[in-house]
C-alpha positions in Angstrom: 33.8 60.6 37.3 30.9 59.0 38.0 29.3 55.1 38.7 27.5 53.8 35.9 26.7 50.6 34.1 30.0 50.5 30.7 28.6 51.8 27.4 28.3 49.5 24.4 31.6 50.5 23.1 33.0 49.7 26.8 31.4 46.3 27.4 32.9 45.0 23.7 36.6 45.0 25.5 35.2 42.9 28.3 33.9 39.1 28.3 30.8 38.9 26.6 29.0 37.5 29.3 29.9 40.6 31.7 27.1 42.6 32.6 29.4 45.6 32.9 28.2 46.5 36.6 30.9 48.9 38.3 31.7 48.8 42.1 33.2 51.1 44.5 35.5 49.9 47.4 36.6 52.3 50.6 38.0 51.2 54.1 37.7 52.6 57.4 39.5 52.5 60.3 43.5 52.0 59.4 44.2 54.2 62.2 42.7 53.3 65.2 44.8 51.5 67.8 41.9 48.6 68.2 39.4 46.9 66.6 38.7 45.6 63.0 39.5 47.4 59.8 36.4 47.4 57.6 35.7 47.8 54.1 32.9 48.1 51.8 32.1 47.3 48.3 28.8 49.1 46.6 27.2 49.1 43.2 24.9 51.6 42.6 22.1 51.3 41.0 21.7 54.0 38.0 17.6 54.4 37.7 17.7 54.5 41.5 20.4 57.6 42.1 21.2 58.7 45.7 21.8 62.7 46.9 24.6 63.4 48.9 27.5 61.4 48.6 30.5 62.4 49.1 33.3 61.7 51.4 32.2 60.1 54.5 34.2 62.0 56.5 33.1 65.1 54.9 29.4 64.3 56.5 28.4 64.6 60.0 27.0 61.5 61.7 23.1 62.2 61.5 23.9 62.5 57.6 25.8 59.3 57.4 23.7 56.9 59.5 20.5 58.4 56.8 23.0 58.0 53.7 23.5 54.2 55.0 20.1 53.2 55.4 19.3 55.2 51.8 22.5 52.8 50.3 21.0 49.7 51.9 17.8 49.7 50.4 18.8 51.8 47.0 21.9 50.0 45.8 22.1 47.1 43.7 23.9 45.1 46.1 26.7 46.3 48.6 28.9 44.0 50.8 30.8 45.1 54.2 33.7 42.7 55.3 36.2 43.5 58.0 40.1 42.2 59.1 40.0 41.7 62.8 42.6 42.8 65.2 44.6 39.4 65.4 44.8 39.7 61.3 45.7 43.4 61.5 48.9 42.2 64.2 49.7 38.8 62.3 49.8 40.7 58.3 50.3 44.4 59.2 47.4 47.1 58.4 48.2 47.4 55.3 47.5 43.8 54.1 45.0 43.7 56.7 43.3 46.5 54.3 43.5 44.7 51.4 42.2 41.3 52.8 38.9 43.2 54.0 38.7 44.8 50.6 39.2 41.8 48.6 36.2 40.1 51.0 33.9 42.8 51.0 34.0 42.4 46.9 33.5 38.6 47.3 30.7 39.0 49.5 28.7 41.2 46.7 25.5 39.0 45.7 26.6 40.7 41.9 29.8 40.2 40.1 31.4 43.7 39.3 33.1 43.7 36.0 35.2 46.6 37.2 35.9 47.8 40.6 37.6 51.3 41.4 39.4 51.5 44.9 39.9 54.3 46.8 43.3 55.1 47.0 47.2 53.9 45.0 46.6 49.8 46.6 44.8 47.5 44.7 44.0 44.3 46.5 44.2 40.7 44.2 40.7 40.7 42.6 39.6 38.3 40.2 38.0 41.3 38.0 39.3 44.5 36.5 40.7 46.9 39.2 41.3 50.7 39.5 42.7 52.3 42.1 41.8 55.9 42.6 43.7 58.5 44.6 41.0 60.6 46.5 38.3 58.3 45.3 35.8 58.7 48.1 35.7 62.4 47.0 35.5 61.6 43.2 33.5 58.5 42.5 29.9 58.2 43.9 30.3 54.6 44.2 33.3 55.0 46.3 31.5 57.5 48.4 28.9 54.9 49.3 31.9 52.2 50.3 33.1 55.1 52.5 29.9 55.8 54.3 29.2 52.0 54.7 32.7 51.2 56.1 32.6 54.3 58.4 29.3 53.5 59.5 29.5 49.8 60.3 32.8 50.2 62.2 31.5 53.4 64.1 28.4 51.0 65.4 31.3 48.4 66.2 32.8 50.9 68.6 29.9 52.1 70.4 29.5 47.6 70.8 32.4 47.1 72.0 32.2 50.4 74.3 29.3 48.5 76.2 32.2 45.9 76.7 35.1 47.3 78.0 33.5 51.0 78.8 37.0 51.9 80.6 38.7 52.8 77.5 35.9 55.3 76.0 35.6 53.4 72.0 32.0 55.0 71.6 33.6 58.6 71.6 37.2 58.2 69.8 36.4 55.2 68.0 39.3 53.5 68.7 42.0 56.7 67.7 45.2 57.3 69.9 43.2 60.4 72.1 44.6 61.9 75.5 41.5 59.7 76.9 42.3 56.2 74.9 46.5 56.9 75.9 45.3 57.3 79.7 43.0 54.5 79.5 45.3 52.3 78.1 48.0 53.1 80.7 45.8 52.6 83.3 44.0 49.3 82.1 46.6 47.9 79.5 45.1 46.4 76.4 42.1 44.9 75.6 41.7 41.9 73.6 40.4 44.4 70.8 43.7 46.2 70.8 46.1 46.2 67.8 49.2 44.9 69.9 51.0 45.7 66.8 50.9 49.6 66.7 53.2 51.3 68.6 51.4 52.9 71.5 49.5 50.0 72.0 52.6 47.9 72.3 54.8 50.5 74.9 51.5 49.1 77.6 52.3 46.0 76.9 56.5 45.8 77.8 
């Protein structure tokens, strides 16, 4: 499957004043015991395709960080919208997901008449909604939202590592590592941490 603009056919079972643009939506960072979860929503421009995509974290970094600046400028419009920590602790990740999802498609300067999501959620959109299982892998569109989200939140890390360089976020961006567990023991939590997730929370008793 691929992004595209709807055929004719398509865009007559949708509001006539549609423009029958499709977006893609990915997340990254569910897993990490601090920080924001981010997600990105991209529509991609047909007449302006882009090499490469694919699953972001099928790519090594170099290729990612050229794929994002090549989204940026080829895209028709992309948005990137996160859930901080505090939300991801006060709604759970999984909501937390969804809330960055649902803003990341608000923020796009176009109106999407159908967006496919990576994965079996779907968060409450005011447009049509698919989700795809193994999306990032599937849908080129989706493949941008993953690089995008993965990028963004992988430039967060190596920010917030300048902050609290104890805990080591510019090399395990944020994941539950021998380093991150000894850190945390050692320091407790940051205000970045997800006091919510389990390891995080045994420092804090």
């Amino acid at each position: 499957m691929r992004s595209r603009r709807f055929s004719k056919a398509e865009q007559a079972t949708l509001a006539w004043d549609t423009p029958g643009l499709l977006a893609g939506i990915d997340e990254a960072g569910r897993g990490p015991l601090a920080g924001p979860v981010v997600a990105a929503a991209v529509i991609l421009d047909d007449l302006n395709p882009i090499a490469g995509l694919a699953d972001s974290k099928k790519l090594t970094a170099l290729r990612r960080e050229k794929l994002y600046d090549e989204i940026r400028a080829k895209a028709l419009c992309c948005s990137i919208a996160e859930a901080s920590a505090e939300e991801i602790d006060m709604l759970n990740i999984l909501q937390a997901t969804l809330l960055a999802m649902r803003r990341a498609v608000e923020g796009l300067r176009l109106k999407p008449a159908k967006v496919l999501v990576d994965g079996n959620r779907l968060p409450v959109l005011d447009v049509l909604a698919e989700a795809i299982v193994k999306g990032d892998a599937k849908v080129p569109a989706i493949s941008a939202a993953s690089i995008l989200a993965k990028v963004h939140r992988d430039r967060w890390c190596v920010a917030v590592d300048r902050e609290f360089p104890q805990y080591g976020f510019a090399g395990h961006k944020g994941y539950g590592t021998a380093e991150h567990m000894a850190a945390l023991r050692q320091h407790g939590a940051c205000p970045q941490h997800r006091k919510s997730f389990a390891p995080v929370a045994e420092v804090l008793r």
